[in-house]
N, C-alpha and C positions, 0 to 999 in steps of 0.2 A: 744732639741725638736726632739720626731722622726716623719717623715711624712712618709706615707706608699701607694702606689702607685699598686693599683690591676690591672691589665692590661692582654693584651692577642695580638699572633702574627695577623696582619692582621688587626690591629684596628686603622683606623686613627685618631679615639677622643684619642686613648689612645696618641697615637704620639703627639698627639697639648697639651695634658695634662702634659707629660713629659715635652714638649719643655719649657711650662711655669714653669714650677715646676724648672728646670734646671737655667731659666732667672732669676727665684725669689730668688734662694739662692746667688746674688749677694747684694741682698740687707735685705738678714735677716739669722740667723744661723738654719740650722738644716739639721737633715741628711735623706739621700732619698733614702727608701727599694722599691727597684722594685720588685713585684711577678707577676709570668704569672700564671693565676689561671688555666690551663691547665694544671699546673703539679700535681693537686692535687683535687682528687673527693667532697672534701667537700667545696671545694673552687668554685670549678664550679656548684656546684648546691646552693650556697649563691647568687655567681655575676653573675651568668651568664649571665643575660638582662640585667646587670648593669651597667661595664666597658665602662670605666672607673672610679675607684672607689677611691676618697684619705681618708686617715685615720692620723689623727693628733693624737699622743698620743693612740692610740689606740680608738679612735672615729671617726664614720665616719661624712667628714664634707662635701663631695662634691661628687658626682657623673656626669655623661656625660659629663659637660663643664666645666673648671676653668679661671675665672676670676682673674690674678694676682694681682689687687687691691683688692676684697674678700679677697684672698687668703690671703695677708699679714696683712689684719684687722685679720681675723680669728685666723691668727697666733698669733701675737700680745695678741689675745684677750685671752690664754691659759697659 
């Protein structure tokens, strides 16, 4: 399972999203792409009011806050 994590410097939603995203693979498998959409103009004109943005599989399933108990239904539910 890849989860994908859109993020940017200075962003402390992005940081609590990380932190849970980090906590959650203790109890479920998949791997965790960090992008900072600042290094890329097409990226910042998709998220830019959005960030933080997670991406399951290439779906986006969550924006501004993540709820680790969602999160792991969500996962689960793929």
């Amino acid at each position: 399972m890849d989860v994908t994590l859109y993020t940017r410097a200075g962003c402390h939603l992005c940081d609590e999203v990380k932190q849970t995203l980090l906590h959650a693979r203790a109890k479920a498998a998949f791997t965790l792409h960090e992008i900072d959409i600042d290094t890329d103009p097409a990226l910042i004109a998709r998220y830019n009011h959005e960030v933080p943005v997670v991406l399951i599989n290439g779906k986006k399933a969550f924006k501004y806050h993540l709820n680790e108990a969602d999160f792991l239904r969500v996962l689960n539910a793929r």
